[in-house]
Structure formats: structure tokens, C-alpha cells
Wavefront OBJ file of the C-alpha trace (Angstrom):
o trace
v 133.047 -3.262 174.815
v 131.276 -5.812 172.956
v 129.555 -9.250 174.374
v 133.236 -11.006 173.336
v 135.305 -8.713 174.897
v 133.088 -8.663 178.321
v 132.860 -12.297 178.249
v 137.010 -12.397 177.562
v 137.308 -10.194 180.554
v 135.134 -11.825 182.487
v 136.961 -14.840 182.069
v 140.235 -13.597 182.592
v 138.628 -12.621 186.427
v 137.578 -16.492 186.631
v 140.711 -17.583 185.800
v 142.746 -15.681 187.734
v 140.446 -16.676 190.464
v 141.052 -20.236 189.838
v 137.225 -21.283 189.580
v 137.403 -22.864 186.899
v 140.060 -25.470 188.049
v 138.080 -28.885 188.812
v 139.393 -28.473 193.092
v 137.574 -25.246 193.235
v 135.565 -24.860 196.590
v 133.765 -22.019 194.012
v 133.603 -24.249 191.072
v 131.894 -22.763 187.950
v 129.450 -25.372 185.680
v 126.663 -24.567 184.240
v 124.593 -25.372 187.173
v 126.391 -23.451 189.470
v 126.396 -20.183 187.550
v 122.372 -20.712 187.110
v 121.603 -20.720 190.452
v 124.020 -17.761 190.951
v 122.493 -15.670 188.105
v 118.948 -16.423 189.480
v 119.786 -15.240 193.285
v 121.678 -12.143 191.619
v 118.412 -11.503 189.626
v 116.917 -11.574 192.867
v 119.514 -9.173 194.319
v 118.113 -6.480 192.095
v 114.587 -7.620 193.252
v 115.727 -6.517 196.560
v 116.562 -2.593 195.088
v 112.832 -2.397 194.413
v 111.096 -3.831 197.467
v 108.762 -1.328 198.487
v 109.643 1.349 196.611
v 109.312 2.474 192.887
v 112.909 3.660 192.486
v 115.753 2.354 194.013
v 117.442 4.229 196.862
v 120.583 3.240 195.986
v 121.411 3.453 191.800
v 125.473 2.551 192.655
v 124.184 -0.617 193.912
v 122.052 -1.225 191.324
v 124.384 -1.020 188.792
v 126.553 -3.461 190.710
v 124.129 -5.995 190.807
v 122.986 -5.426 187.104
v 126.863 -5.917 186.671
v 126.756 -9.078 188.813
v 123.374 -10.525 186.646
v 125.261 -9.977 183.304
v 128.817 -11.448 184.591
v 126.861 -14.453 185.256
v 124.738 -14.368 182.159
v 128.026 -14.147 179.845
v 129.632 -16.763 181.563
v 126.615 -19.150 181.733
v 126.407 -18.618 177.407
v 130.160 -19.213 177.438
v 129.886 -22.273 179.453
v 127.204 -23.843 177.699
v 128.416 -22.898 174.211
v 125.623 -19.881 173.656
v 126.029 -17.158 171.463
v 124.533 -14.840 173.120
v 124.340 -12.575 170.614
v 122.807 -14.462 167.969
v 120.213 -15.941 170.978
v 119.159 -12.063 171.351
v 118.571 -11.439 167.543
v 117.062 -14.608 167.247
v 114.624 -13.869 170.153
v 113.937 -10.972 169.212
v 112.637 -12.029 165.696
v 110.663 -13.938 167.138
v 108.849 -12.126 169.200
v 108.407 -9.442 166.707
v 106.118 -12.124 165.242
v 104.116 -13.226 168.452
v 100.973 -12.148 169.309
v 101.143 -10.450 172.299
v 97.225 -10.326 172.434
v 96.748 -6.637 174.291
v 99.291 -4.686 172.182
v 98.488 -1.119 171.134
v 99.728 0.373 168.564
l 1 2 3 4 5 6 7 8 9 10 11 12 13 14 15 16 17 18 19 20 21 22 23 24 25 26 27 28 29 30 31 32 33 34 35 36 37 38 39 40 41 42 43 44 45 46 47 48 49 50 51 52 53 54 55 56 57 58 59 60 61 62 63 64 65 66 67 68 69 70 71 72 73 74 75 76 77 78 79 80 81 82 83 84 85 86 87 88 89 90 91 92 93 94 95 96 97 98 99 100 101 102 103
């Protein structure tokens, strides 16, 4: 699947939810969906806590799942290709010094 279609299924889900009606008790604005992508970031934080490997990979993947759900839908909400941000960001930090880089 591309970013389009994930972010097309994704909202599908919210719709069929109904979070994005404006009487949602799980209403989904920008703000809302930052503050759920950063405690889903910390979710996977959680997978590594005193440990090098996580014990449980299924999980993993369903929070990595959770982090990029919210990630599509906060560059969907706020008018974000997402796409273009990555190639974009990544140019540019192909020209950064990163100061201790090895070759």
C-alpha cells in the first residue's frame, strides 16, 4: 500500500467511527492526534524499557501501527504531504553536517 492508500484506509476507520463528526467525545484535530501520536511514541518506549530487544515483537508492531495511523492522519489533517515532507527532509539532511560522521 502506498502513504495514500493507508491514509484512505485509515480514514475510512475514522469515519466509520464517527470521530471526525464535531459531537465526538473522541474528536480528531490536529491537537488531539499530536498528543496521541506522542503517548503512542511512548508506547513503543515502553517495549524497550530495560531491555535491548523487545519481549514482545506482535506488540511492537501494533504500536508501530498505532504511531503511523496517527502520523498519516495528523499530515492529512493539517494538509501535509507526507511524502514530499520525507524527500524533502531527507535532502536536507544529506547536506547537514552531522559533525562525527564516518565515512
Amino acid at each position: 500500500m502506498t502513504l495514500q492508500e493507508l491514509t484512505a484506509e485509515m480514514n475510512r476507520f475514522v469515519e466509520a467511527m464517527g470521530w471526525y463528526r464535531a459531537d465526538s467525545p473522541c474528536r480528531q484535530t490536529p491537537r488531539n492526534i499530536a498528543i496521541s501520536l506522542s503517548l503512542e511514541a511512548a508506547e513503543v518506549l515502553e517495549h524497550f524499557q530495560w531491555r535491548e530487544q523487545p519481549a514482545d515483537r506482535d506488540a511492537l508492531a501494533g504500536e508501530l501501527a498505532d504511531v503511523t495511523l496517527y502520523l498519516l492522519q495528523l499530515a492529512y489533517l493539517t494538509g501535509i504531504d507526507l511524502e514530499q515532507a520525507v524527500r524533502d527532509k531527507l535532502a536536507y539532511n544529506y547536506r547537514r553536517d552531522w559533525g562525527g560522521k564516518t565515512e
